[in-house]
Residue frames as qw, qx, qy, qz and C-alpha x, y, z in Angstrom:
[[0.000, 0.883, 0.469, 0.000, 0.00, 0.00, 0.00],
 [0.273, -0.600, 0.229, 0.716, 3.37, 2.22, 0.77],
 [0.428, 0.129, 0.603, 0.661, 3.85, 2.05, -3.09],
 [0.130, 0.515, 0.777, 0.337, 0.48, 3.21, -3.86],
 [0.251, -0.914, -0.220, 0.229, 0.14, 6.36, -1.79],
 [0.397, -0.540, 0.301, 0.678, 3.92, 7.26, -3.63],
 [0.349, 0.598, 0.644, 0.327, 1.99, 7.21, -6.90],
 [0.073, 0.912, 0.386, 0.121, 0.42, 10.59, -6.64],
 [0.281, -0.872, 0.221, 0.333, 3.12, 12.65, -4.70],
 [0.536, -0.240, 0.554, 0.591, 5.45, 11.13, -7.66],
 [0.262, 0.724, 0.508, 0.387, 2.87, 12.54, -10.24],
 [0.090, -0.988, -0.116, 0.056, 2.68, 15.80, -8.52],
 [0.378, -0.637, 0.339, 0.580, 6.62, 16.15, -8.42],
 [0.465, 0.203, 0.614, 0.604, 6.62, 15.43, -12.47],
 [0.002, 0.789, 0.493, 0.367, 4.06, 17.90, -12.98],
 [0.239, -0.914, -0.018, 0.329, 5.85, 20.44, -11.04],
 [0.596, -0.319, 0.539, 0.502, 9.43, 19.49, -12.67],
 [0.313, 0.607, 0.640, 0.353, 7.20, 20.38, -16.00],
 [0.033, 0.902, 0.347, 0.255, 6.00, 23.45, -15.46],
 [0.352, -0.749, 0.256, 0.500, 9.46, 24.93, -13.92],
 [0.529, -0.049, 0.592, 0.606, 10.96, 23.62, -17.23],
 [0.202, 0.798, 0.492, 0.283, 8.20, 25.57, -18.86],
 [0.149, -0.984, -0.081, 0.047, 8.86, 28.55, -16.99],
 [0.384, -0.731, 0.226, 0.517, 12.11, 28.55, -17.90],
 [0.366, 0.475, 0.591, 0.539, 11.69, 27.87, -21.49],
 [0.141, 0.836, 0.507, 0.158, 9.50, 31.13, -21.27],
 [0.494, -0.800, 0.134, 0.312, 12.25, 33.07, -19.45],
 [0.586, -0.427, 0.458, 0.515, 14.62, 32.36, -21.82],
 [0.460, 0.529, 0.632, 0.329, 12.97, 33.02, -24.57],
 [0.005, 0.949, 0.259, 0.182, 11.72, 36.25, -23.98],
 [0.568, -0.652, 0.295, 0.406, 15.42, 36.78, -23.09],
 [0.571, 0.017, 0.649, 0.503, 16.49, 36.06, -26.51],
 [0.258, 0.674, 0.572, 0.389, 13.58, 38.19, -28.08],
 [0.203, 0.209, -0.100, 0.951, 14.52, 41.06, -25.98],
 [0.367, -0.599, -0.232, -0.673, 10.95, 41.38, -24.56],
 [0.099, -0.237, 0.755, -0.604, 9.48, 42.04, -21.32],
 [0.153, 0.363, 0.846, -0.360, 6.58, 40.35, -19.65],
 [0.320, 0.557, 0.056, -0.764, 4.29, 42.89, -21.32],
 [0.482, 0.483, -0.324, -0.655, 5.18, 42.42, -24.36],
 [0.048, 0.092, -0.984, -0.146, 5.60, 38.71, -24.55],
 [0.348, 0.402, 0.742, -0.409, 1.87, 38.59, -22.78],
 [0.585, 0.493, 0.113, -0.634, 0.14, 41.15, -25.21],
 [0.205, 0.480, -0.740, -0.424, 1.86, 38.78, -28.23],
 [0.187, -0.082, -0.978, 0.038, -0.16, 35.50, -26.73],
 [0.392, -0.569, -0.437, -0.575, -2.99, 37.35, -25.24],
 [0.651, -0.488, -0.443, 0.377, -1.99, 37.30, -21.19],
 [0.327, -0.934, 0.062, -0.133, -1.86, 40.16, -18.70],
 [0.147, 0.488, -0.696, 0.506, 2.06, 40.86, -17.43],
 [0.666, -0.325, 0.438, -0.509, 0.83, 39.46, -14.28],
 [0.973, 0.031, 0.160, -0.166, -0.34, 35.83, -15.85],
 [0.521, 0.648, -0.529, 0.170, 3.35, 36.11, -17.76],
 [0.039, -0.611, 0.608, -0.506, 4.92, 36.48, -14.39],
 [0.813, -0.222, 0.331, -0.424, 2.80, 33.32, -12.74],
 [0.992, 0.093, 0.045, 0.067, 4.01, 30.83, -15.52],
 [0.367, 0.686, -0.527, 0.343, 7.58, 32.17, -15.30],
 [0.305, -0.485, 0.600, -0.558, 7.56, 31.56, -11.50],
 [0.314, -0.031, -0.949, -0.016, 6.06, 28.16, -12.08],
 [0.193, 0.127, 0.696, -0.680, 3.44, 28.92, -9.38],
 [0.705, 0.346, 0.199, -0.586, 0.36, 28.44, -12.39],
 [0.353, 0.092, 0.845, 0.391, -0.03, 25.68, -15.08],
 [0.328, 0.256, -0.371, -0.830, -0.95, 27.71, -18.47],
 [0.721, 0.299, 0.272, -0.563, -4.30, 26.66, -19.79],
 [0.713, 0.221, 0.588, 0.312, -4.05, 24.32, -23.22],
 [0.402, 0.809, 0.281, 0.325, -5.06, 27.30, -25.45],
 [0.012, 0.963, -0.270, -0.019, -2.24, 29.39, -23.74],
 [0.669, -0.295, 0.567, 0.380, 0.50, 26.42, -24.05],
 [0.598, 0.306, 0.557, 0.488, -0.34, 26.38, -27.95],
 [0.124, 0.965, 0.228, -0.027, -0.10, 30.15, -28.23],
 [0.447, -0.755, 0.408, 0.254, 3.17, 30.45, -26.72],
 [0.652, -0.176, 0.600, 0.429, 4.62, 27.38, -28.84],
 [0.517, 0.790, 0.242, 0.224, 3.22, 29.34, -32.01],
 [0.135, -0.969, 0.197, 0.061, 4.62, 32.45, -30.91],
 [0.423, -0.741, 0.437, 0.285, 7.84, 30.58, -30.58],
 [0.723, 0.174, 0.614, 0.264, 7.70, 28.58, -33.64],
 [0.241, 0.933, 0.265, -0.032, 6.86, 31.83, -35.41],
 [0.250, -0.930, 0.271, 0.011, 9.75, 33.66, -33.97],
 [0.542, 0.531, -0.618, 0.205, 12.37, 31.22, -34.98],
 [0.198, -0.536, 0.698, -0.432, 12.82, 29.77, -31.41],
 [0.818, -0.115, -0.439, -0.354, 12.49, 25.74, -30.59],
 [0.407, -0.546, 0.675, -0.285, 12.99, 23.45, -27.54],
 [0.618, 0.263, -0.739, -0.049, 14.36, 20.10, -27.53],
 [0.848, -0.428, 0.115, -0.289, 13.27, 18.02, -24.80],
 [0.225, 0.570, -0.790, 0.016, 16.61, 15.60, -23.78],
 [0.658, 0.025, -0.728, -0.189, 16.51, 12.16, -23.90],
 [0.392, 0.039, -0.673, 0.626, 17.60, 11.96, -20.00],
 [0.365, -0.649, -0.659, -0.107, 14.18, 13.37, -18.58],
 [0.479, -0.621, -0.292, 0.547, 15.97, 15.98, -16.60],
 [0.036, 0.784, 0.089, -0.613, 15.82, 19.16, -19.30],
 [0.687, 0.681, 0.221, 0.129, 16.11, 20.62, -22.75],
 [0.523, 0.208, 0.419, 0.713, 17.82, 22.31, -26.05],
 [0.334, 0.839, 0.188, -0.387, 16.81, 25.79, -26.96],
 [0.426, 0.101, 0.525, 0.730, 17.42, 26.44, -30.89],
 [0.058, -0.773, -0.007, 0.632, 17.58, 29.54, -31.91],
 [0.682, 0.636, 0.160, 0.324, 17.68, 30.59, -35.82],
 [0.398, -0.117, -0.012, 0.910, 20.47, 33.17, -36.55],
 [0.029, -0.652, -0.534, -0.538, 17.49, 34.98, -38.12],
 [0.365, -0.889, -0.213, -0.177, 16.26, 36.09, -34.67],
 [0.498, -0.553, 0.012, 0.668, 19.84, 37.09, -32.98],
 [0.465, 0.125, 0.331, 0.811, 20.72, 38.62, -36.39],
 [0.264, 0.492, 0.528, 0.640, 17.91, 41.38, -36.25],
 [0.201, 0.491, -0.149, 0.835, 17.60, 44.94, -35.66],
 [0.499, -0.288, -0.693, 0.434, 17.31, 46.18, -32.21],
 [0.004, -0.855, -0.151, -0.497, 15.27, 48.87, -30.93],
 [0.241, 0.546, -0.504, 0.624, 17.48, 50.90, -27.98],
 [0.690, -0.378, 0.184, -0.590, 14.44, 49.61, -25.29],
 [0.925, 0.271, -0.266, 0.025, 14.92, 45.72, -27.16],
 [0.588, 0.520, -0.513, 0.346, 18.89, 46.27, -26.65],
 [0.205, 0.536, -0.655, 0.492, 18.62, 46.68, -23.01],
 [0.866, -0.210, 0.394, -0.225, 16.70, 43.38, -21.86],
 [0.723, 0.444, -0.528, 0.035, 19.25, 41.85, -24.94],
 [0.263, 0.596, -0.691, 0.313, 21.88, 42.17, -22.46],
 [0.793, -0.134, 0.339, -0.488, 19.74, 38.81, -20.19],
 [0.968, 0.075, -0.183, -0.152, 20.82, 36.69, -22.23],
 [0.261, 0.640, -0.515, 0.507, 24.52, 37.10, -20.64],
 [0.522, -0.286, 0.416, -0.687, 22.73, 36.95, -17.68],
 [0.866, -0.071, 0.215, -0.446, 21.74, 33.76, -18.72],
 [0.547, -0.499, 0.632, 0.231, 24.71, 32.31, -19.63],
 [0.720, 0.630, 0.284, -0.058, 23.46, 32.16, -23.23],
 [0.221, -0.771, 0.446, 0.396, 27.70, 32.50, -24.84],
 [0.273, -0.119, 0.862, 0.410, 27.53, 30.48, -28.04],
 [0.676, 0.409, 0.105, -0.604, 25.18, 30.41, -30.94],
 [0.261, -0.020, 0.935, 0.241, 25.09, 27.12, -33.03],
 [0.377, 0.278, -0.247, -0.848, 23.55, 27.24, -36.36],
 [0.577, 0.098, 0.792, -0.174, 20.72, 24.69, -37.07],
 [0.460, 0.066, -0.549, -0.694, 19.28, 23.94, -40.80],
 [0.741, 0.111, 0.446, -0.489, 15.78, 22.51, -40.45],
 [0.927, 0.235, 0.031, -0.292, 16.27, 18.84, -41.43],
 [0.624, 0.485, -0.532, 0.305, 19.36, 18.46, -40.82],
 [0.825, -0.477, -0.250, 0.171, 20.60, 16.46, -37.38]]
């Protein structure tokens, strides 16, 4: 019965372990695009506020605001790679979206991705491993 009662609290830790990995997918993104909470929200349809919940992990985004986001990022040139090892991802990045003009507002959340230890850019062609 010990087994069974470790069921759920082992769901609930995956399903947290998710939605940090989300929230930092979203963090890093919007690091890369140069926006803030604002603008990433008004781009998906979410109040700064709801941004700032699924960054912090402390909400799980609706369905229709998970597939907004992954447009938004699919749109934008940006993709995550889930690793094989269960314990985090890949972000790929086109040159397209580092390579393009910055407005002087844009240039000075750019400097986050530093902050994020983001120090290499590796060029992907779609369809090619």
């Amino acid at each position: 019965m010990r087994v069974e009662a470790d069921v759920p609290h082992h769901l609930g830790e995956l399903l947290r372990l998710e939605r940090l990995a989300f929230a930092a997918k979203l963090r890093m993104s919007r690091a890369v695009l140069g926006w803030s909470q604002s603008e990433f929200g008004f781009r998906v349809g979410l109040s700064q506020r709801a941004v700032h919940k699924i960054e912090q992990g402390d909400t799980e985004p609706r369905r229709i605001t998970l597939r907004a986001i992954e447009e938004l990022w699919r749109d934008e040139g940006i993709e995550f790679e889930d690793l094989d090892d269960g314990g985090g991802f890949r972000a790929i990045v086109r040159a397209s979206v580092l390579e393009r003009p910055v407005t002087p507002k844009e240039r000075r959340h750019r400097r986050t991705r530093r902050e994020l230890g983001l120090t290499s850019v590796a060029h992907h062609t779609p369809g090619r491993a």
